[in-house]
C-alpha positions as CSV (number, residue, x, y, z in Angstrom):
1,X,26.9,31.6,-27.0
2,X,26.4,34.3,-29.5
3,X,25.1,36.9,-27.6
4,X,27.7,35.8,-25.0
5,X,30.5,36.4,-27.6
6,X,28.7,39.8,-28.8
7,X,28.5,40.9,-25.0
8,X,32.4,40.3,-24.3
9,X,33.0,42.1,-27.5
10,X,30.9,45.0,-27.0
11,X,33.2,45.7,-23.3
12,X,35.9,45.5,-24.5
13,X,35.1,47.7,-27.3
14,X,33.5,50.0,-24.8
15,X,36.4,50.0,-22.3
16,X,38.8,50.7,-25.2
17,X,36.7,53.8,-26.4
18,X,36.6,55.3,-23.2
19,X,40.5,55.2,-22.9
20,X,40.6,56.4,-26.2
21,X,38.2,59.2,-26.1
22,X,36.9,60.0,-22.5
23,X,33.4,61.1,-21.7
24,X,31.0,62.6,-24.7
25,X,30.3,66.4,-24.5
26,X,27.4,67.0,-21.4
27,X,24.3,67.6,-24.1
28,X,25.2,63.8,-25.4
29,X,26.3,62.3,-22.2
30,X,23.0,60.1,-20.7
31,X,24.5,60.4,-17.1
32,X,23.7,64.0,-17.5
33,X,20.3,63.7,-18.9
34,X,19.8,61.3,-16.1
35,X,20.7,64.2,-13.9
36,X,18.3,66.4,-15.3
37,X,15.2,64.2,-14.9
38,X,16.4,63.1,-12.1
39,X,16.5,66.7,-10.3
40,X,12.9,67.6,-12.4
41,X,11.3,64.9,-10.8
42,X,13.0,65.6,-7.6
43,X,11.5,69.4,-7.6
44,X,7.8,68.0,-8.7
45,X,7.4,65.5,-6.2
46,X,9.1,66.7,-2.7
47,X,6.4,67.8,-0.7
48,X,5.2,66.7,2.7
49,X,6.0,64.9,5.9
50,X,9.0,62.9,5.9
51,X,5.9,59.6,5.6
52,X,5.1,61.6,2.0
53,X,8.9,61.9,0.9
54,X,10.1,58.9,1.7
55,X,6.7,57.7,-0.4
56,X,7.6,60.3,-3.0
57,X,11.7,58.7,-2.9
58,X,10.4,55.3,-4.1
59,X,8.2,57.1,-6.8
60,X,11.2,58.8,-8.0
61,X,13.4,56.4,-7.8
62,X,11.4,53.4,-9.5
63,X,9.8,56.0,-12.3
64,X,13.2,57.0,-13.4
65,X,15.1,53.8,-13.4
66,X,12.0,51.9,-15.4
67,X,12.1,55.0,-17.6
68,X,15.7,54.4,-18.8
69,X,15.7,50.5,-18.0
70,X,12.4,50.3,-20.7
71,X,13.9,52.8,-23.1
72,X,17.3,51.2,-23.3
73,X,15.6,47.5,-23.8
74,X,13.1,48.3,-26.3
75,X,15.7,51.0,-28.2
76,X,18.3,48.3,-28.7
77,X,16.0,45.2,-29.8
78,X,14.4,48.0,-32.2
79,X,17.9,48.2,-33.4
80,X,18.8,45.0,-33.7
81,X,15.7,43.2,-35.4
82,X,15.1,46.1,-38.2
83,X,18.7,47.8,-38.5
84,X,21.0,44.5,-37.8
85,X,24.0,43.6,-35.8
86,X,26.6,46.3,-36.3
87,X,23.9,49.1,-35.7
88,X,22.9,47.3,-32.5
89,X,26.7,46.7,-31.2
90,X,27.9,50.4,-32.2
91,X,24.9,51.9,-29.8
92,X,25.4,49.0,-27.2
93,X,29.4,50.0,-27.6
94,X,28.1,54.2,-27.0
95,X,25.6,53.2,-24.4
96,X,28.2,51.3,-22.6
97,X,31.0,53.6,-22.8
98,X,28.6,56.2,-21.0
99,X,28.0,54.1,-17.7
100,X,31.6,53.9,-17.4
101,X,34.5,56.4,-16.2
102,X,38.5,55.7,-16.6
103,X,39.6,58.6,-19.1
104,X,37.3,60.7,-17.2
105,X,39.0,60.0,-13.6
106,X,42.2,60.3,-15.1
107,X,41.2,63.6,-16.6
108,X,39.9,65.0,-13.4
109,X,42.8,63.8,-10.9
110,X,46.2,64.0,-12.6
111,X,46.2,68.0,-13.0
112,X,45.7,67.8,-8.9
113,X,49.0,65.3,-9.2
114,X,50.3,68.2,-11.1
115,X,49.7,71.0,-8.8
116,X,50.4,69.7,-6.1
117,X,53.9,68.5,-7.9
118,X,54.8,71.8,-8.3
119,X,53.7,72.9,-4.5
120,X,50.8,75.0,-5.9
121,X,47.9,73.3,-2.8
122,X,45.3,76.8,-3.9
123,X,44.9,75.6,-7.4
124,X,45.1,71.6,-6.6
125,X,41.9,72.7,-4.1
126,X,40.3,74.2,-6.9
127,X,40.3,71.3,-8.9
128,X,39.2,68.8,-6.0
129,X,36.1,70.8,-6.4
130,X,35.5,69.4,-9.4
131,X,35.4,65.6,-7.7
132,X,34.5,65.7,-4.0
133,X,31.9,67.6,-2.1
134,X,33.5,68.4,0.7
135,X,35.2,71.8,1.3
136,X,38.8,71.7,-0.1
137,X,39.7,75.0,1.9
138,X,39.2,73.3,5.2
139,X,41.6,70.7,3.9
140,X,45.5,70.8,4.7
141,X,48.2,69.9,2.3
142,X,48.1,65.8,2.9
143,X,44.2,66.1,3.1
144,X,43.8,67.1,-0.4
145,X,46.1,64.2,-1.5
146,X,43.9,61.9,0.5
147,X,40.7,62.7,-0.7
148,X,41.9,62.4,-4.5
149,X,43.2,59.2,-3.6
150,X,39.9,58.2,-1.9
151,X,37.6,59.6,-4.9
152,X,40.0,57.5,-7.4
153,X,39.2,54.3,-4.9
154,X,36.0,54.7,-4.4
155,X,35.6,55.7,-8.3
156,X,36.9,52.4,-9.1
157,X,33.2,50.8,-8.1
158,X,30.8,54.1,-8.8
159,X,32.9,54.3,-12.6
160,X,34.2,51.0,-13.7
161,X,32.9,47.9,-11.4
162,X,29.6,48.5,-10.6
163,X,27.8,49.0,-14.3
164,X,30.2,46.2,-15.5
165,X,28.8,43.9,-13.2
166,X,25.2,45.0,-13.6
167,X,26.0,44.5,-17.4
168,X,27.6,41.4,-16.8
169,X,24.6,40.2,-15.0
170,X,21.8,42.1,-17.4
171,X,23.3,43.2,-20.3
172,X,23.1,47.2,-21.5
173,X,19.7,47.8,-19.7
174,X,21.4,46.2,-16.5
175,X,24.8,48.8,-17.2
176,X,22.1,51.7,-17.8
177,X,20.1,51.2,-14.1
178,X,23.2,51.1,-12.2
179,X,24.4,54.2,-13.6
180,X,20.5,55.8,-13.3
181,X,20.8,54.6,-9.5
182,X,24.1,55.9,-9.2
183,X,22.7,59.2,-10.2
184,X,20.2,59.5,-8.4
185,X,22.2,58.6,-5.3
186,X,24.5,61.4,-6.4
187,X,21.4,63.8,-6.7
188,X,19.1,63.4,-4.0
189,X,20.5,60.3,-2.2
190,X,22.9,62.3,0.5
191,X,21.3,63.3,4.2
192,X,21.0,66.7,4.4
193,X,17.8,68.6,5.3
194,X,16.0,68.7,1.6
195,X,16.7,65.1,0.5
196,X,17.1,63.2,4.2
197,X,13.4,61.1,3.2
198,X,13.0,61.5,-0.7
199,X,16.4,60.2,-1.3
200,X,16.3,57.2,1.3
201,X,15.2,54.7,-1.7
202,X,17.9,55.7,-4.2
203,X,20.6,55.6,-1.4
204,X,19.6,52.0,-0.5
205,X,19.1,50.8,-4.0
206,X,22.5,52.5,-4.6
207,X,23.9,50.1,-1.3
208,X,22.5,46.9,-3.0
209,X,24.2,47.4,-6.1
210,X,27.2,47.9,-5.1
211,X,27.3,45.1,-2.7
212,X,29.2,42.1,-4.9
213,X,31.4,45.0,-7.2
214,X,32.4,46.9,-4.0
215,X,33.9,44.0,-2.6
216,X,35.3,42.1,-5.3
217,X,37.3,45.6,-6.0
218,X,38.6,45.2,-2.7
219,X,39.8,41.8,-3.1
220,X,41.5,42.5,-6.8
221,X,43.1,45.0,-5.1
222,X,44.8,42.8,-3.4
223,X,46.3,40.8,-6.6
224,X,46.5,44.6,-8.5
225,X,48.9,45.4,-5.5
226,X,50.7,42.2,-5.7
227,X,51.6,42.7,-9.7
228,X,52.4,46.1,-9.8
229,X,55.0,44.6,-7.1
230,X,53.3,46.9,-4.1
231,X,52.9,45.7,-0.1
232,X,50.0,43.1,-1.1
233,X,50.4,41.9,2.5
234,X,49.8,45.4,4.1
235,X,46.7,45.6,1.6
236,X,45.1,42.5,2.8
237,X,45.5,43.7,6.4
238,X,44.5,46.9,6.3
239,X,41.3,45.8,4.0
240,X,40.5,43.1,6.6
241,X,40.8,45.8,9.9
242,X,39.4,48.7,8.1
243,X,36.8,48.1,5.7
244,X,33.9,48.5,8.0
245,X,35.3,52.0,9.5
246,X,33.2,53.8,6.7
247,X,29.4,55.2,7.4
248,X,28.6,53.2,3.7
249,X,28.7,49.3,3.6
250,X,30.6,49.6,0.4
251,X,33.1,52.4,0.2
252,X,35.7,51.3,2.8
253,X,36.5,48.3,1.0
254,X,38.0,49.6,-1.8
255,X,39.1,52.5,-0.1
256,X,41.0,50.9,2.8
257,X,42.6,48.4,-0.1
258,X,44.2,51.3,-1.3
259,X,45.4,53.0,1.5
260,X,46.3,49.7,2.4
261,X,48.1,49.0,-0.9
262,X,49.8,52.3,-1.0
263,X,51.2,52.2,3.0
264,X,49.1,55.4,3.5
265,X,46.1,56.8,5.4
266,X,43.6,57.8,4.0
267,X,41.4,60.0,6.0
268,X,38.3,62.0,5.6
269,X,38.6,64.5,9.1
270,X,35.5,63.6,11.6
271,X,34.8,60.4,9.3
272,X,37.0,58.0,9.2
273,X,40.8,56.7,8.7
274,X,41.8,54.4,6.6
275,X,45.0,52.7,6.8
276,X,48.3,53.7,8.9
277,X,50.3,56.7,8.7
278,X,53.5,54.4,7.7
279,X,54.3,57.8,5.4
280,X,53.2,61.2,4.1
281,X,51.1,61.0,1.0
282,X,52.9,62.4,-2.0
283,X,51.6,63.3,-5.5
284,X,52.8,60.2,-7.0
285,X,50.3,58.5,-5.1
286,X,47.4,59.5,-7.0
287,X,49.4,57.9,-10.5
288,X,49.8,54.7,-8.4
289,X,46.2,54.8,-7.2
290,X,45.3,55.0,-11.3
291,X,47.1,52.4,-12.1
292,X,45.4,50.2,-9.9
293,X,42.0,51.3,-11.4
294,X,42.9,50.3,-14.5
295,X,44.7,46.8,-13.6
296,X,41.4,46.3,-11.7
297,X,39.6,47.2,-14.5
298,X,41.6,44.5,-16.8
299,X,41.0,41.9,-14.0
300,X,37.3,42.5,-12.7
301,X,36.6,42.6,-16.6
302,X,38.7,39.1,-17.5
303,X,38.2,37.0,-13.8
304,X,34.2,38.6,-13.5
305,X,33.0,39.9,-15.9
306,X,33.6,37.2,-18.7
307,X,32.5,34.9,-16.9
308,X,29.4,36.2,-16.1
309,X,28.6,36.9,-18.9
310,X,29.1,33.5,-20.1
311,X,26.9,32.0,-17.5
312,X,24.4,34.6,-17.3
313,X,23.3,34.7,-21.6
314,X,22.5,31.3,-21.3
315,X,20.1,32.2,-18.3
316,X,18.7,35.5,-19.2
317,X,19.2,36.2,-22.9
318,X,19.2,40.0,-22.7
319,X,21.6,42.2,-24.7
């Protein structure tokens, strides 16, 4: 029940840094160190047939998530059994705070709000550089707005859910391989020509974990909706019809809640379309879509997370 109790208080500590303070500079931040070794061992090992690449994904894949899995595990029970308690919860806290990404999407999405507020689409494309990889030039007006929306949906999972869970279920180490997967999805897990065999594994392992998170998001969507006094009816439809529209098993849940929750579409052009085009998009949409990140952050933390936690210390006692 202790390291329960010291879990639950290390969230919330961590959530209520990141509000506070947003992401460390890049040389501190471990996502980006993940990144880096990530791509080095990328480079080193591609080489082949796609049978030696795919070979070569796994390697990658399962060197770099033990490396940061071990690391993490051994670091923190140094910490604990030489240094003490409040050492061992004010790294767990920073370690924490890392895998997850509120401030940050706020940061990144509210100047396009802005921008676009004040008609200005060229320099709201410019800044959806910064979050999607598509090409914002080939966007119109409304498509920009969607794809904002879509990245603040589908960051809800990648930025908030998913490592909670996975900390939930396996403590800091369990927080620090989700966000190591989710990396390595992000670096070589996409299909184009280079990474279409080494990144197989990381994309898969990146599906698995965010099987239970993506769909739970979609469903507390649904009660987010319903408190912030939005169409919870409309969200529940439009989750149920179009959650399977998306090429991932994951994303169009908590995508197609939101454009669901909103009374919007929400489209990616050749892709998919989410939702119905009941009315334009506006910039206000993107502030609405935030505020359901963070009430599904309060909720997936409270109705999930605690819980799990609870359960889950008394099964595997890891910190």
């Amino acid at each position: 029940m202790e390291l329960a109790l010291t879990n639950m208080v290390v969230l919330s500590l961590a959530v209520i840094v990141d509000l506070l303070f947003g992401e460390p500079p890049p040389i501190l931040h471990p996502t980006v160190w993940m990144g880096k070794i990530s791509e080095f061992v990328d480079r080193t090992l591609r080489h082949g047939g796609p049978s030696v690449e795919r070979l070569e994904g796994v390697i990658l894949a399962v060197g770099v998530v033990s490396f940061f899995a071990v690391s993490t595990y051994y670091g923190l029970s140094s910490i604990k059994n030489y240094l003490g308690i409040v050492p061992f919860i004010i790294v767990s806290v920073l370690l924490l705070k890392a895998t997850i990404a509120i401030r940050a999407m706020e940061r990144s999405t509210l100047p396009i709000a802005d921008a676009a507020r004040e008609g200005n689409y060229g320099r709201a494309r410019e800044l959806l550089r910064n979050v999607v990889r598509r090409d914002p030039n080939q966007l119109t007006d409304q498509q920009v707005l969607s794809a904002t929306v879509e990245t603040i949906a589908e960051g809800t999972v990648d930025g908030v859910t998913g490592p909670v869970f996975l900390y939930a279920l396996l403590g800091i180490p369990g927080a620090v391989v989700y966000r190591v997967i989710n990396t390595l999805d992000s670096t070589v897990g996409y299909k184009d020509e280079v990474h279409m065999y080494v990144g197989w594994f990381s994309a898969t392992l990146d599906t698995i974990v965010n099987y239970f998170p993506s769909r739970i998001t979609g469903l507390l969507t649904i009660v987010s909706t319903a408190i912030l006094r939005l169409d919870q009816s409309n969200c529940l439809r439009i989750l149920e019809r179009d959650h399977a529209k998306t090429a991932s098993l994951n994303a169009g849940w908590s995508m197609s809640a939101m454009a669901g929750a909103l009374g919007v579409m929400l489209e990616k052009p050749g892709f998919y379309a989410l939702g119905e085009p009941g009315r334009m998009l506006e910039p206000s949409d993107i502030s609405k879509a935030l505020k359901i990140m963070k009430l599904n952050t309060l909720l997936f933390a409270t109705l999930v997370a605690v819980p799990l936690i609870a359960i889950c210390r008394m099964l595997v006692p890891i910190a």
